[in-house]
C-alpha positions in Angstrom: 88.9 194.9 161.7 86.6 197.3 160.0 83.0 197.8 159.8 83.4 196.5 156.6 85.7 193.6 155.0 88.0 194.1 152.2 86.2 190.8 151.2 83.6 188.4 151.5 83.9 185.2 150.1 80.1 183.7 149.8 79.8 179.9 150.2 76.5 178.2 149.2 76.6 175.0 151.3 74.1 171.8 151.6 74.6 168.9 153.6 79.2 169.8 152.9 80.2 168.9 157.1 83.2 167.0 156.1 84.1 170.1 153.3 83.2 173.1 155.7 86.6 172.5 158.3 89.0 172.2 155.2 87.7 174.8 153.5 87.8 177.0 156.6 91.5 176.6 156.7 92.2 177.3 153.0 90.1 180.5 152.9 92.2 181.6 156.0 95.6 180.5 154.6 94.9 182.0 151.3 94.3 185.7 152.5 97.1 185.5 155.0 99.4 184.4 152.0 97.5 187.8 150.2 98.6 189.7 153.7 94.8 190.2 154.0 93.7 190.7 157.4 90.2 191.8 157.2 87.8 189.2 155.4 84.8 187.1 155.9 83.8 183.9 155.2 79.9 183.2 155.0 78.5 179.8 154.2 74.9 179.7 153.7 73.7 176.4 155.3 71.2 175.3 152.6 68.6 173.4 154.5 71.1 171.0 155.8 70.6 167.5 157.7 74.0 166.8 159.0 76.4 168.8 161.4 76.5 171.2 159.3 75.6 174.5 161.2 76.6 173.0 164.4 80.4 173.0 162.7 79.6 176.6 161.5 78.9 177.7 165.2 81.6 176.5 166.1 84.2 178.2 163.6 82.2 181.8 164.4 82.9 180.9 167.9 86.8 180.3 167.1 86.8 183.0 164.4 84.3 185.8 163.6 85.5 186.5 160.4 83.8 183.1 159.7 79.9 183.6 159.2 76.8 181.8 158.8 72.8 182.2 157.4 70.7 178.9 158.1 68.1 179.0 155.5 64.4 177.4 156.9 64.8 174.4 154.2 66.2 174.1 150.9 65.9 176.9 148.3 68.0 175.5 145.3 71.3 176.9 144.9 70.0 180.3 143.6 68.4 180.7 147.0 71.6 180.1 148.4 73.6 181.9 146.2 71.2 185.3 146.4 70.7 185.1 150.4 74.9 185.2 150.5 75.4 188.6 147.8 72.6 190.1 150.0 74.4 189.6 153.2 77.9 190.4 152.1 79.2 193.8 152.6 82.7 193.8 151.3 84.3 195.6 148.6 85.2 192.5 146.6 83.1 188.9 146.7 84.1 185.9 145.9 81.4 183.3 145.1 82.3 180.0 145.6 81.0 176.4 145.6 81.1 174.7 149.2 82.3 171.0 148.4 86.0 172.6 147.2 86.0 172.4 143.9 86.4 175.4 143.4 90.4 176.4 145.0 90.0 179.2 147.3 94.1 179.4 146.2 92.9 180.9 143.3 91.3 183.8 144.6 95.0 185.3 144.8 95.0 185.2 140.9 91.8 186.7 140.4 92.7 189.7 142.4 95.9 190.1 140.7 93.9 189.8 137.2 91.2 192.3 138.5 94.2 194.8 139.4 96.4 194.4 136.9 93.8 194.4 134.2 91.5 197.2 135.8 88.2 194.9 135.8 85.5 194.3 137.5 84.7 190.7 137.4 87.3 187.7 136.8 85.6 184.3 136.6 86.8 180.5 137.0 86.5 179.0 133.5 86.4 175.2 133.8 89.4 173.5 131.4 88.6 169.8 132.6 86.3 168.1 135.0 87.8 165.8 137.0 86.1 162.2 138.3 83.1 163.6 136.3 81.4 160.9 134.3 81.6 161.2 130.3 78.1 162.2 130.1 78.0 164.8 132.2 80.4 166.5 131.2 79.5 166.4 127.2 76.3 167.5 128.4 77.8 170.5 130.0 80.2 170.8 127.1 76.7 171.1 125.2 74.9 173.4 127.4 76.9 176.5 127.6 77.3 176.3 123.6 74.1 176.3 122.8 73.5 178.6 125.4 75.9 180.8 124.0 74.5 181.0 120.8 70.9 181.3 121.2 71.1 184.0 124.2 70.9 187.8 123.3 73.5 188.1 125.9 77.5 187.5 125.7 78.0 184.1 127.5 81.3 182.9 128.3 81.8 179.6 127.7 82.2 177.3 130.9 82.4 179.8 133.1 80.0 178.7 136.3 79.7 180.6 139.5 83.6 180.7 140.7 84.1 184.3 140.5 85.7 187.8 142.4 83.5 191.0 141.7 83.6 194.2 142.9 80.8 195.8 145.2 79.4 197.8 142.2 78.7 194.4 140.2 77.2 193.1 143.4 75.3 195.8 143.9 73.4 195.6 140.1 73.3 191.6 140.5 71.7 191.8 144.3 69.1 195.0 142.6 67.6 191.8 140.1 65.0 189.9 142.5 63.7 187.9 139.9 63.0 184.6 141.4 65.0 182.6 138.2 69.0 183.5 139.8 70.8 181.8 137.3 74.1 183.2 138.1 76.3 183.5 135.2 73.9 184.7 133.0 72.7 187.7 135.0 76.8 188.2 136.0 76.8 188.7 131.9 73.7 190.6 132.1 75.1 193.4 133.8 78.2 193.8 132.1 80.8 195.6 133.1 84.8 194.8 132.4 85.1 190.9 132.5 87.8 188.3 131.8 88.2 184.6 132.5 91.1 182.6 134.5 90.9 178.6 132.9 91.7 176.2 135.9 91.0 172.7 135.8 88.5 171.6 138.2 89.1 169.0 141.0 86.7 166.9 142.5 85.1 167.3 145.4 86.5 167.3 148.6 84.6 165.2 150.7 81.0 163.9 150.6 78.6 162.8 148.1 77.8 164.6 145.1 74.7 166.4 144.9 73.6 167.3 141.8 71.8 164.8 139.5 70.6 164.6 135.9 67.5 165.8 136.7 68.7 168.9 138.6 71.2 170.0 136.5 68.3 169.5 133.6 66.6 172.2 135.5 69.8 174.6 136.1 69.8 174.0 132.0 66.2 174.5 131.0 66.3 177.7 133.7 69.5 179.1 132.0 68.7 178.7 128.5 64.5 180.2 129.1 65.8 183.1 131.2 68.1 184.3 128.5 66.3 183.6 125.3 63.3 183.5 123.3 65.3 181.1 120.9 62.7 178.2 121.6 59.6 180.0 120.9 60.9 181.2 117.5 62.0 177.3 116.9 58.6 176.2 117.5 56.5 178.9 115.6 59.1 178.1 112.4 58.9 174.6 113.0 54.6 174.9 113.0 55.4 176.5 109.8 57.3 174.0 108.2 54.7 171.2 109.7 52.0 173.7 108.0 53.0 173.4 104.6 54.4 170.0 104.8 50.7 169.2 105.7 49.3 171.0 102.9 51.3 169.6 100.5 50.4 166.2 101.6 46.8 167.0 101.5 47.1 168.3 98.0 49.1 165.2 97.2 46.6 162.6 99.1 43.6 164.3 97.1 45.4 164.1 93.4 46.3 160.1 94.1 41.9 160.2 95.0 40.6 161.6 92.2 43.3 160.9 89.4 45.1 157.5 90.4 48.4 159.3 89.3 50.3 157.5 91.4 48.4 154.3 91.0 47.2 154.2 94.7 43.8 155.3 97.0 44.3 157.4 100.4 46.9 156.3 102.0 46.3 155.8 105.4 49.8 155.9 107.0 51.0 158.9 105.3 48.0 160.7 106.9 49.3 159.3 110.3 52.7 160.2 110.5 51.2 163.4 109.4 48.7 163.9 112.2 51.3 162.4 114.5 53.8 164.8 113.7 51.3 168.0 114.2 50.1 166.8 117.1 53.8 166.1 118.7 54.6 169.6 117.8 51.5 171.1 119.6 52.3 169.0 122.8 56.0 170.0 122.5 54.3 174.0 122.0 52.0 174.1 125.0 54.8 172.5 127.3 57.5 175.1 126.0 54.9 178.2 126.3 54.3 176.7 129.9 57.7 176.8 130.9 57.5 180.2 129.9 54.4 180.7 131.5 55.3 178.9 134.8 58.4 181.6 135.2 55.9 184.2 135.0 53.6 182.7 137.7 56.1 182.5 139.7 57.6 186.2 139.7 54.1 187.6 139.9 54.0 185.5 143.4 56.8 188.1 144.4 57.3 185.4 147.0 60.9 185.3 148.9 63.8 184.1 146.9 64.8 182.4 150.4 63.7 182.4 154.3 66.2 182.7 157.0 65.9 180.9 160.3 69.3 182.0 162.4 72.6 183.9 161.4 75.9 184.6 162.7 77.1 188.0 160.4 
C-alpha cells in the first residue's frame, strides 16, 4: 500500500458490535470485486458502551486497512461524521452509515457513475424504507420537501449521507467548522458536479435502532435553520396578518360600543381568541428567534466539534 488510499470509506458507528464484523467483510469483498487493493476502512466509535472498539482492535490487528477513532463520549452523528472526513486521506470517500443500511455493494456503482459521468459527488437517494414505521417515514417524506423548497440552496430530495466524493469536495466540506454539520446540506452547499443513484433502503443489520422522534426532530429543526431564513420571514408575515386582524377587530369591537350596529356590547370572547392568538404568535417568535440565537451561541463557543480519546489510523 501507499501513503495514501485510493479510498476511505468513513463509518460513523454508536453502540453497532453485532454490524461492525459483517460490515467489515462486505467493505473488503466489495473493493476486491472493484480489484482495489489499497483502501481503508474507519469507523468512528461514537461513545460506545458495548464491544464495540474492542471488535475494532481486533480487525486493525487482523487488517490495517481497517481503522478506528474512539471519541471521549457521544457527539451526535455530526461529531462523528466530521471527526471521520478529517481523518480520511484518500482520493475518494465514501460516507456511510454503520448499522448496514446503507450497501457498501453499492459503492461499485457510484464509482462507475462518478467516472463515467465525470462528477464529483454521487449520492444514495432513498426509493423505499424498509421495516420503517408509516410515520416515520411520511415525516421524512415531509422533511426533505419542505426543506427543499424553503432552502436557498439546491436540495436533493431523499438523499441522506450515503455518498462517494472526491478529495476536492472533502477538502471544502472538512474547511466548514461550523458546529451545525448537517451533512447533505453543506454537501449541496459546496456544489460541485452531482448526481443521485435511487436504491431502496434495507433495514438494519443487527441491533436496535437508534434514532427516535425526538432526535430526528432535532436532525430536522438543525437542517431546515441552518439552510434558511424561511421561518423568520413566516413569522414577521404572520405578526402582520395578526396585526391587522387585531385592528380590525378593535375597530369592529368599538363600532358594536358606541353604535349597537350589530345589536351587541364588547364581546368578551372575540377579544380573547384575539389576545390568545397574539400572544401564541409571540411565544412561537421568541422560541424561533432562540433557535436561531442558540446556533449562534454555540459557534461563538468555537468549542470542538468532537474530542478523541484513542485511534488506530
Amino acid at each position: 500500500m501507499t501513503d495514501k488510499p485510493q479510498y476511505s470509506v468513513v463509518l460513523p458507528s454508536w453502540d453497532e458490535e453485532p454490524n461492525i464484523r459483517p460490515l467489515a467483510e462486505r467493505i473488503a469483498a466489495t473493493f476486491s470485486g472493484m480489484g482495489i487493493n489499497n483502501w481503508e476502512a474507519i469507523w468512528v466509535d461514537n461513545g460506545s458502551h458495548d464491544g464495540s472498539l474492542t471488535l475494532l482492535k481486533e480487525l486493525h490487528a487482523q487488517d490495517e486497512r481497517f481503522k478506528f477513532l474512539s471519541l471521549s463520549r457521544n457527539f451526535g452523528h455530526s461529531g462523528a461524521v466530521a471527526c471521520g472526513l478529517d481523518a480520511a486521506c484518500g482520493e475518494r470517500v465514501v460516507l456511510m452509515d454503520g448499522d448496514q443500511q446503507d450497501p457498501p455493494e453499492m459503492i461499485a456503482d457510484f464509482a462507475a457513475k462518478l467516472d463515467t459521468e465525470e462528477l464529483d459527488v454521487v449520492y444514495g437517494q432513498r426509493k423505499k424504507r424498509h421495516k420503517e414505521g408509516a410515520i416515520k417515514k411520511m415525516s421524512m417524506w415531509l422533511f426533505y420537501r419542505i426543506w427543499k423548497r424553503t432552502s436557498y440552496i439546491d436540495i436533493p430530495l431523499d438523499a441522506g449521507n450515503f455518498c462517494l466524493m472526491r478529495r476536492v469536495v472533502v477538502d471544502a466540506l472538512t474547511s466548514m467548522k461550523e458546529r451545525g454539520r448537517f451533512v447533505p446540506g453543506l454537501r449541496a452547499f459546496v456544489g460541485f458536479r452531482q448526481a443521485g443513484i435511487g436504491f431502496d433502503r434495507p433495514a438494519r443489520g443487527a441491533g436496535e435502532e437508534k434514532t427516535n422522534f425526538w432526535i430526528l426532530s432535532g436532525i430536522a429543526i438543525e437542517g431546515l435553520l441552518a439552510f434558511s431564513v424561511f421561518p423568520l420571514r413566516v413569522l414577521m408575515i404572520s405578526g402582520v396578518i395578526a396585526m391587522v386582524l387585531s385592528i380590525l377587530g378593535a375597530a369592529l369591537l368599538t363600532i358594536a360600543h358606541f353604535t349597537g350596529v350589530f345589536g351587541m356590547g364588547p364581546n368578551i370572547t372575540f377579544v380573547s381568541v384575539v389576545v390568545l392568538l397574539i400572544g401564541g404568535l409571540n411565544m412561537l417568535g421568541i422560541g424561533l428567534i432562540g433557535e436561531y440565537l442558540g446556533r449562534i451561541y454555540s459557534e461563538v463557543k468555537q468549542r470542538p466539534i468532537y474530542v478523541v480519546r484513542e485511534s488506530e489510523l
